[in-house]
NUTOR-334186 format. One record per residue: residue number from 1; residue in one letter; x, y, z of N, C-alpha, C in turn. Coordinates in pm, 1 decimal. Layout:
! NUTOR-334186
SITE  seq  type       n.x       n.y       n.z      ca.x      ca.y      ca.z       c.x       c.y       c.z
SITE  NUM     A         X         Y         Z         X         Y         Z         X         Y         Z
...
! end
This chain:
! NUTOR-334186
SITE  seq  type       n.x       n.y       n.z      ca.x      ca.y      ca.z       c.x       c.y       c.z
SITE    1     X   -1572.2    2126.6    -272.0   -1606.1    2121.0    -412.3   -1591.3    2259.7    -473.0
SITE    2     X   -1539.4    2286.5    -604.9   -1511.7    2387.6    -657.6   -1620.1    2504.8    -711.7
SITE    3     X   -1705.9    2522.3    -618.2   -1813.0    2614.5    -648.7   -1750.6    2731.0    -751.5
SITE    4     X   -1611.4    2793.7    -775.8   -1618.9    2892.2    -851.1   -1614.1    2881.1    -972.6
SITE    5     X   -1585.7    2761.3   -1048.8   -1636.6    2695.2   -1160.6   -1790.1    2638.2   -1227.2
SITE    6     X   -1898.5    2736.4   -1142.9   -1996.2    2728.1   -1163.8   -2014.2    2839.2   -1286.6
SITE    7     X   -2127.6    2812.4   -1346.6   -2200.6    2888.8   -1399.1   -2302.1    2932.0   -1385.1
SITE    8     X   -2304.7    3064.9   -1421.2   -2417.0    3198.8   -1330.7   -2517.5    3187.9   -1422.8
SITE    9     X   -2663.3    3197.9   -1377.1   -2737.6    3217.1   -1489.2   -2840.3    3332.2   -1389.8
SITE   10     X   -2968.7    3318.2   -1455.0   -3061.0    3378.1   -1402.3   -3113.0    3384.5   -1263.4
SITE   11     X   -3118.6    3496.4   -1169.3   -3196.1    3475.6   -1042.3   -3089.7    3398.1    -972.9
SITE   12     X   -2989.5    3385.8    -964.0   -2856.3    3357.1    -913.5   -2879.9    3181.1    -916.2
SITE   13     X   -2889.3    3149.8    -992.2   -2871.6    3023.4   -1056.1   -2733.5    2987.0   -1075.4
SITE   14     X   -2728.2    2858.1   -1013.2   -2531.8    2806.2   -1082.1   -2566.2    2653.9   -1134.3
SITE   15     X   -2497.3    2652.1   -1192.9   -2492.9    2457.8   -1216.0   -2327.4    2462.3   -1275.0
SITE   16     X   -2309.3    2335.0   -1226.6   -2139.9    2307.4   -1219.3   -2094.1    2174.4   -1183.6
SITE   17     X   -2045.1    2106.1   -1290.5   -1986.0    1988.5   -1248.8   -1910.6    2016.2   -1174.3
SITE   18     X   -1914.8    1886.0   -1082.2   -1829.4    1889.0    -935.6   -1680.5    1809.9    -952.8
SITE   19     X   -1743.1    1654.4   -1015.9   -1666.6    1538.2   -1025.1   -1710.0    1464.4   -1080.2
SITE   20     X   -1643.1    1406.0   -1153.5   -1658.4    1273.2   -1253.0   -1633.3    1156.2   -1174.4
SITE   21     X   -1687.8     998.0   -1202.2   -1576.5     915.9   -1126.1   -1678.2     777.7   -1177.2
SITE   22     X   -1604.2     672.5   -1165.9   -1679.4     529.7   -1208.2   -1703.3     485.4   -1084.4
SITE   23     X   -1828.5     438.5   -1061.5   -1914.2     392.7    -917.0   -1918.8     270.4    -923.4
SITE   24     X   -1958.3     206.5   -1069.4   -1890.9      20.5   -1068.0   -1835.2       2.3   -1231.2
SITE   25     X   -1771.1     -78.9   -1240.6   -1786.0    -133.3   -1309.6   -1755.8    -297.4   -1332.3
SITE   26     X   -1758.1    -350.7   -1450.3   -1788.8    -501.2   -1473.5   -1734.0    -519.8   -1604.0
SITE   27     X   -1679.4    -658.6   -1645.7   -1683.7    -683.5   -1752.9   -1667.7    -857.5   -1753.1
SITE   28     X   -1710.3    -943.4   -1860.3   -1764.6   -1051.7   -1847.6   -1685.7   -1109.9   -1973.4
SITE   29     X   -1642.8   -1201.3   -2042.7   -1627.9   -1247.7   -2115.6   -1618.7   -1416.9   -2098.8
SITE   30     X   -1744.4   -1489.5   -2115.8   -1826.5   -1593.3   -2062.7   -1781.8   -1696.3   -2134.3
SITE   31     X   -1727.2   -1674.7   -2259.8   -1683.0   -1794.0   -2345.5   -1509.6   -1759.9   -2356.0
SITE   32     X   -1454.5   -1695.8   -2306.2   -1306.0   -1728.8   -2310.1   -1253.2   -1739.1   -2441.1
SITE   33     X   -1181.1   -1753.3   -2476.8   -1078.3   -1788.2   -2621.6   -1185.9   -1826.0   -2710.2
SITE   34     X   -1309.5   -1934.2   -2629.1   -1411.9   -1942.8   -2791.5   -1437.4   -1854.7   -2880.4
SITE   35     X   -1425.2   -1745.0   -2788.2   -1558.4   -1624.0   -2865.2   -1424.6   -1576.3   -2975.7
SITE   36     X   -1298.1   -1623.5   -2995.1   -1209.6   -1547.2   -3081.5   -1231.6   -1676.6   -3208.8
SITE   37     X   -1272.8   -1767.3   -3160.6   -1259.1   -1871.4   -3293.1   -1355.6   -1887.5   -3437.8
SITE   38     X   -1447.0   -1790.5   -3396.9   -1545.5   -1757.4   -3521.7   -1501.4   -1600.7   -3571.5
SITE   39     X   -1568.7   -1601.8   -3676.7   -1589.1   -1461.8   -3751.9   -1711.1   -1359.8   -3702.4
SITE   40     X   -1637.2   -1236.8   -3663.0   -1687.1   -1151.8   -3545.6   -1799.3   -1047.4   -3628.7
SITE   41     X   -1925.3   -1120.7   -3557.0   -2008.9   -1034.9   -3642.5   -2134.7   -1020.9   -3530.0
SITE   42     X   -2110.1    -961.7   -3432.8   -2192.1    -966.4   -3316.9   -2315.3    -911.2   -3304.2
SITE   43     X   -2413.3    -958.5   -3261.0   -2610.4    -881.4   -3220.7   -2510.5    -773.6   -3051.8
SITE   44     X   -2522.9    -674.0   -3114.3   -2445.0    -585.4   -2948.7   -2631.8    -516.9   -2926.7
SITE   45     X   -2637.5    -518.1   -2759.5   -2740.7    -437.7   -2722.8   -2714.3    -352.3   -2616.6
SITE   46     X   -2773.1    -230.7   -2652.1   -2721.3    -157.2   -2487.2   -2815.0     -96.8   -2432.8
SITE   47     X   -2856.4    -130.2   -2322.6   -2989.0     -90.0   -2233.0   -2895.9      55.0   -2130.9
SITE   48     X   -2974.5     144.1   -2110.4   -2942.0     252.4   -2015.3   -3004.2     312.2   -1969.4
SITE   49     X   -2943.8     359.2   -1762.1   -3058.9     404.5   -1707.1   -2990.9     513.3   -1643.7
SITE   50     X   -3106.6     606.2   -1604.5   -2998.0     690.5   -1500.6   -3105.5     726.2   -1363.5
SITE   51     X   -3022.5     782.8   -1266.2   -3064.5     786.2   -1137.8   -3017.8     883.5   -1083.9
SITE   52     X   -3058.4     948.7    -955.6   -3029.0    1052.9    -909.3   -3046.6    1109.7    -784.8
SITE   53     X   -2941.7    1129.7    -699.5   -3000.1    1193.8    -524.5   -2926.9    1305.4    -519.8
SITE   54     X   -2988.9    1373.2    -387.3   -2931.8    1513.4    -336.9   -2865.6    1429.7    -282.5
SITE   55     X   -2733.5    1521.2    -243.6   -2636.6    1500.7    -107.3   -2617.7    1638.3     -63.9
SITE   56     X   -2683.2    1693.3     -65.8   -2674.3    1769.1      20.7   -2769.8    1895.0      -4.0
SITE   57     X   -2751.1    2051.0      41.8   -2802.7    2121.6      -1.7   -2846.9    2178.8    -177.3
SITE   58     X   -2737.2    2186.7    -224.6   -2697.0    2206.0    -371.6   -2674.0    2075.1    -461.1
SITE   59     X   -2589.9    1994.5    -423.5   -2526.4    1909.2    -490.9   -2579.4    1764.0    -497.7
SITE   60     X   -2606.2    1715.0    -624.8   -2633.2    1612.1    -675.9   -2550.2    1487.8    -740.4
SITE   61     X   -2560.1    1384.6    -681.5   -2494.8    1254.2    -772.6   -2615.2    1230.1    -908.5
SITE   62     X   -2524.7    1214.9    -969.2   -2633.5    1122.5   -1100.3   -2545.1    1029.3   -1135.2
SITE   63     X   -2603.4     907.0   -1189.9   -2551.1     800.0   -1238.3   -2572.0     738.6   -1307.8
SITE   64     X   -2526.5     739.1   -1441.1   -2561.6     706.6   -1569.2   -2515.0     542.6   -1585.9
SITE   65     X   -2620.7     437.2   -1605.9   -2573.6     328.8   -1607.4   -2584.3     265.3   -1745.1
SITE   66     X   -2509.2     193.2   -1813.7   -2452.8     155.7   -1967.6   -2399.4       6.0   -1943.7
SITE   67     X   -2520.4     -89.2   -1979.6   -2509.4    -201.9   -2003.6   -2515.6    -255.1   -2186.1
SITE   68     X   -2398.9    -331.9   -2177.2   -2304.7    -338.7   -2311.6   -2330.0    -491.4   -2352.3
SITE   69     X   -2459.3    -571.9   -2392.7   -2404.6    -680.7   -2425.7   -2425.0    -717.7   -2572.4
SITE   70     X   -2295.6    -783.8   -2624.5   -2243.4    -862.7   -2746.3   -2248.9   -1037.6   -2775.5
SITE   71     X   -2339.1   -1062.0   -2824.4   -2399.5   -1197.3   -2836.5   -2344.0   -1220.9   -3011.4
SITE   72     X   -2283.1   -1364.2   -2976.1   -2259.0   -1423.2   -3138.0   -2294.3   -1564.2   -3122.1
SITE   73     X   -2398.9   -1589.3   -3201.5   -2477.2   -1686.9   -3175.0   -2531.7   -1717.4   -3149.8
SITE   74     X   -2658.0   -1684.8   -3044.0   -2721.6   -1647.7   -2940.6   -2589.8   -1683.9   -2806.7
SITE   75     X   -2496.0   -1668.5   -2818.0   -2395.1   -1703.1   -2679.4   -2343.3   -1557.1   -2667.4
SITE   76     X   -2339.3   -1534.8   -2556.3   -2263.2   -1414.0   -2509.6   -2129.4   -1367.5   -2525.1
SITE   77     X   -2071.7   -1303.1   -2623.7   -1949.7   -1292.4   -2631.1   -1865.8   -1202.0   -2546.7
SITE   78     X   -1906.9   -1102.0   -2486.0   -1894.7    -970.3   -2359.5   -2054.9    -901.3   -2347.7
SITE   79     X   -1987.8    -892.8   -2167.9   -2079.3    -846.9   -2082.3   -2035.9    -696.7   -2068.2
SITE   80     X   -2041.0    -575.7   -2045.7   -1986.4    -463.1   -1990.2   -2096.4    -406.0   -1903.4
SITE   81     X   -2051.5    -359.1   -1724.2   -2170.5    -257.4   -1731.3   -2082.4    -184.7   -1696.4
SITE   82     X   -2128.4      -8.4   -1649.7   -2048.6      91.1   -1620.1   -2168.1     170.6   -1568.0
SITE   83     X   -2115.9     209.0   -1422.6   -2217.4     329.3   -1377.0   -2100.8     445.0   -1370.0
SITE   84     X   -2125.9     492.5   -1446.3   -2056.6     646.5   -1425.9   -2114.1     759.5   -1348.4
SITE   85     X   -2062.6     817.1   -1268.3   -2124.3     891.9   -1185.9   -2027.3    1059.6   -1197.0
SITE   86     X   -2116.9    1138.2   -1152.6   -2061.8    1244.1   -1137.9   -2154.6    1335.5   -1059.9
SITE   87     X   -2109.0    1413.6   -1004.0   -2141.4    1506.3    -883.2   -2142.7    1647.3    -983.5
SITE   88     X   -2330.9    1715.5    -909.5   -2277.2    1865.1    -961.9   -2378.7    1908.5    -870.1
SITE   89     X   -2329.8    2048.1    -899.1   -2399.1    2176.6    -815.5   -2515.6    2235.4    -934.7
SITE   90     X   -2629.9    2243.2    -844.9   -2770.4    2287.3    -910.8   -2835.9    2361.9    -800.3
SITE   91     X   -2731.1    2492.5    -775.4   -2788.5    2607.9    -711.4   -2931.3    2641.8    -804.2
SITE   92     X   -3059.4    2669.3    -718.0   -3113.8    2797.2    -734.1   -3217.4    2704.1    -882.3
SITE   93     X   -3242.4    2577.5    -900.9   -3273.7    2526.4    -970.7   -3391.1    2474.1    -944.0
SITE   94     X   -3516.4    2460.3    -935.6   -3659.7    2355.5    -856.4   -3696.5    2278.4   -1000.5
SITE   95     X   -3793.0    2230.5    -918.4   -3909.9    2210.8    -994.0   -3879.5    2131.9   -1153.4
SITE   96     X   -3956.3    2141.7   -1240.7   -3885.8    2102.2   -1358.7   -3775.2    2130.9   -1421.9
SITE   97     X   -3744.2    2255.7   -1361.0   -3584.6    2266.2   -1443.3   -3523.3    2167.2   -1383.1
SITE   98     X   -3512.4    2161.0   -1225.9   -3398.9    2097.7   -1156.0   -3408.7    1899.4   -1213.3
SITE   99     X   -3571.4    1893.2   -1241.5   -3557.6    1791.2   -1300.2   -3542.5    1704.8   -1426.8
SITE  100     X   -3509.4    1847.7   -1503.1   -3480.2    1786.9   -1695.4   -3316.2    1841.6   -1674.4
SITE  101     X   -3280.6    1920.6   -1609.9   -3143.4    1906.0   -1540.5   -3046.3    1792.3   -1506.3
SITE  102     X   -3108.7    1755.0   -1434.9   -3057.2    1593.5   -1381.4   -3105.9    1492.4   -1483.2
SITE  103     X   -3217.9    1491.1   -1555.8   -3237.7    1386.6   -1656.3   -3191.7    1379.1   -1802.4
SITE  104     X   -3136.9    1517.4   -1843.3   -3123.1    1486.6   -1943.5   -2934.5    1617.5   -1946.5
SITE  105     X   -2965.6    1668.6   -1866.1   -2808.2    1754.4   -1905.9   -2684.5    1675.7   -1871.8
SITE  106     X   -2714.4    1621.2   -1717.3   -2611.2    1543.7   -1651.9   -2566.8    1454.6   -1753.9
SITE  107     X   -2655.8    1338.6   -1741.3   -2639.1    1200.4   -1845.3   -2562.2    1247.7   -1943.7
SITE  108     X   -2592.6    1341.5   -2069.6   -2525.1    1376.8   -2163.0   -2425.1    1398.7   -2131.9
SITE  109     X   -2340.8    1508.9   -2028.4   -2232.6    1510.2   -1976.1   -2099.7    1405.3   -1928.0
SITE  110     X   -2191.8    1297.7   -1887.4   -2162.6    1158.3   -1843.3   -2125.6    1036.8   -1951.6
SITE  111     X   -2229.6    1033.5   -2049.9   -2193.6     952.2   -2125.0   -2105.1     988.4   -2226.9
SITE  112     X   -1987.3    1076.8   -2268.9   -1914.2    1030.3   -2364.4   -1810.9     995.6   -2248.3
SITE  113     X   -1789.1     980.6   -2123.1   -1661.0     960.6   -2033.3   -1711.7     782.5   -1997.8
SITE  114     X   -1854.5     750.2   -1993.2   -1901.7     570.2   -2015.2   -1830.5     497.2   -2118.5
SITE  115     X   -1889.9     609.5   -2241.4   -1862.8     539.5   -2384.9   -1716.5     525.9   -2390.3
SITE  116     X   -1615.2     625.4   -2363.1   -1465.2     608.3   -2370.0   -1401.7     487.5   -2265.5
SITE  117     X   -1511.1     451.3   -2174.9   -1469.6     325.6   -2052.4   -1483.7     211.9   -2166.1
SITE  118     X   -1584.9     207.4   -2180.7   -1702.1      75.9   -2269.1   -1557.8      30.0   -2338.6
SITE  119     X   -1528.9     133.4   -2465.5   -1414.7     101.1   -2565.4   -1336.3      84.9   -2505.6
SITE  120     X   -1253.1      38.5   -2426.7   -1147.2      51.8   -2375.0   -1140.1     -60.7   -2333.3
SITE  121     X   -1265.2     -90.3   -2229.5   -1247.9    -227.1   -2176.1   -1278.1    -331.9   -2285.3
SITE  122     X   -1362.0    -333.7   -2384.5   -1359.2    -383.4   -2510.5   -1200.7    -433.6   -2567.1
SITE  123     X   -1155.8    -329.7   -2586.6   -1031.5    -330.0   -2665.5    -976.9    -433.5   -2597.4
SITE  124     X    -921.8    -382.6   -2459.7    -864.1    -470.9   -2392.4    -917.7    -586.6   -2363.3
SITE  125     X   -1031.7    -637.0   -2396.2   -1078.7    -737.1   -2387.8   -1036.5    -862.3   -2482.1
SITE  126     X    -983.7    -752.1   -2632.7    -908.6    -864.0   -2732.9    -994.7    -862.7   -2830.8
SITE  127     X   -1134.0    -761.4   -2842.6   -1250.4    -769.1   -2919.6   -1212.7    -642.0   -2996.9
SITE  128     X   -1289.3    -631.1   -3118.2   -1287.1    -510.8   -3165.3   -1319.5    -403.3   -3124.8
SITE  129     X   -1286.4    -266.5   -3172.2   -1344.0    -149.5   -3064.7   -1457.4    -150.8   -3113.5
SITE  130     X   -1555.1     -78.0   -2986.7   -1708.3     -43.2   -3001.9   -1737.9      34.1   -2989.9
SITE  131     X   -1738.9     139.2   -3072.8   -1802.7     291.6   -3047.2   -1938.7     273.5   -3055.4
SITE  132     X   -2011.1     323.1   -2939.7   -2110.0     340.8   -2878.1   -2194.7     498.3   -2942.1
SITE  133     X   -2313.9     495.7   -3050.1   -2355.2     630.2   -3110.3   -2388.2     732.5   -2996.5
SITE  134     X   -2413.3     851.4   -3035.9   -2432.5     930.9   -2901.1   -2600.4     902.7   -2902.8
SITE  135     X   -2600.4     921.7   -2788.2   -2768.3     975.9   -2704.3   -2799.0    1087.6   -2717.4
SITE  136     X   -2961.8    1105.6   -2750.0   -3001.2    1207.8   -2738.0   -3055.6    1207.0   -2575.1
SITE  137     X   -3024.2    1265.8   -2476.8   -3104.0    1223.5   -2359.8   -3196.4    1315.8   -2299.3
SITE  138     X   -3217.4    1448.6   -2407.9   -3317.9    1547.2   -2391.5   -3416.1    1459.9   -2469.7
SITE  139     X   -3476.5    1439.7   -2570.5   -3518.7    1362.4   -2647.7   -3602.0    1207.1   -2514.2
SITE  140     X   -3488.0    1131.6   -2489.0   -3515.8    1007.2   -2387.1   -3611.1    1096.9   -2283.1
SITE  141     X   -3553.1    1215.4   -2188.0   -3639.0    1297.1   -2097.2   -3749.6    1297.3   -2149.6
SITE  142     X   -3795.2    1347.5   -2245.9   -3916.8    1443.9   -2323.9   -3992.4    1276.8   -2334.8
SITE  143     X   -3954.2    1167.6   -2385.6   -4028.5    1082.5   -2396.1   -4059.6    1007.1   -2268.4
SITE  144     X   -4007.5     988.1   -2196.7   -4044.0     949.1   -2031.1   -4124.7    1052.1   -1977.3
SITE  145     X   -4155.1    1146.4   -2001.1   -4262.0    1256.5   -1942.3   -4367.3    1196.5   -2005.6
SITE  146     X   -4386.5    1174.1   -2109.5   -4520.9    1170.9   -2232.7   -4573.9     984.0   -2187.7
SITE  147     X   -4476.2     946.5   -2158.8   -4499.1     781.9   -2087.2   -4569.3     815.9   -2008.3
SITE  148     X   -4488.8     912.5   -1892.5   -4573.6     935.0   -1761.2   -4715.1     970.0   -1785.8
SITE  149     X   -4743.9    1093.1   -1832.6   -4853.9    1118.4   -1837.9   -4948.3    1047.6   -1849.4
SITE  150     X   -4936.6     944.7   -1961.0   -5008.5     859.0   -2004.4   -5046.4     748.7   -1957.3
SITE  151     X   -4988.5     724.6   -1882.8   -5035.2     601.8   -1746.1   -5098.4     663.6   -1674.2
SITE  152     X   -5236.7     568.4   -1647.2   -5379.3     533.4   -1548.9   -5315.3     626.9   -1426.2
SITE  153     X   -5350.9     705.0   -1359.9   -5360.0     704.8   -1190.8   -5433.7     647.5   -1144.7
! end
C-alpha cells in the first residue's frame, strides 16, 4: 500500500487513502417494464450505515453502505444497495480522533464514489438519474455520540 501518499500531521501522524473499491453491490427492479408505464413521480428513501475494522497495524477498511429505495405507489420501483469500501492508513491516530476519523472523514470520502455508482446503475436501469444530496457525516458522527450518551447504562 502506498504509504508515501500519506499525510503528515502532528506527532508523526499520517492518514492516507489506501484504496477505493465496491464490496457489494445490488440492484432490483421488482416490477419490470410496469414501473415504465405510469408517470414517474417516485417516494425515493435512502437509509445509510457505515462500519469499520483494523486489518492490520495502521490500516483500516470502512464501509459505507447506501440503500436506495424508489417506491411508486406504494410498489417498489428500484432497489439499489452499494457498500463502498475503501482502505486507509491512520498512523499515530487513538482514541477519539481515530474514531471521528473513521466515522465521519472516511464515509465523506466514500460517498461521492457510492453516489456516482447509485446514478449510474439508475440510469442504466432505464429510470431517471438520481442525484443523491451530499451528507454531512461530521454532523451524523456528532449526533450518534449525543444518542450514545444518552442511553441508560
Amino acid at each position: 500500500m502506498a504509504e508515501e501518499n500519506a499525510a503528515a500531521g502532528p506527532e508523526g501522524q499520517q492518514f492516507a487513502l489506501q484504496r477505493i473499491f465496491i464490496k457489494d453491490l445490488s440492484f432490483e427492479a421488482p416490477q419490470g417494464a410496469a414501473a415504465f408505464k405510469q408517470q414517474w413521480r417516485p417516494q425515493v428513501n435512502l437509509d445509510l450505515n457505515t462500519r469499520n475494522s483494523k486489518l492490520d497495524d495502521d490500516n483500516y477498511e470502512v464501509v459505507l453502505t447506501l440503500t436506495v429505495t424508489a417506491k411508486q405507489d406504494d410498489e417498489t420501483a428500484f432497489l439499489i444497495e452499494v457498500q463502498q469500501g475503501g482502505i486507509f492508513l491512520c498512523k499515530g491516530l487513538e482514541g477519539e480522533q481515530l474514531h471521528q476519523v473513521l466515522g465521519s472523514l472516511c464515509p465523506s470520502i466514500l460517498f461521492p464514489y457510492a453516489r456516482e455508482t447509485i446514478d449510474s446503475l439508475v440510469v442504466k436501469g432505464s429510470f431517471p438519474p438520481l442525484m443523491i444530496a451530499p451528507v454531512n457525516f461530521e454532523a451524523l458522527y456528532q449526533q450518534a455520540l449525543v444518542q450514545q450518551d444518552q442511553k441508560p447504562n
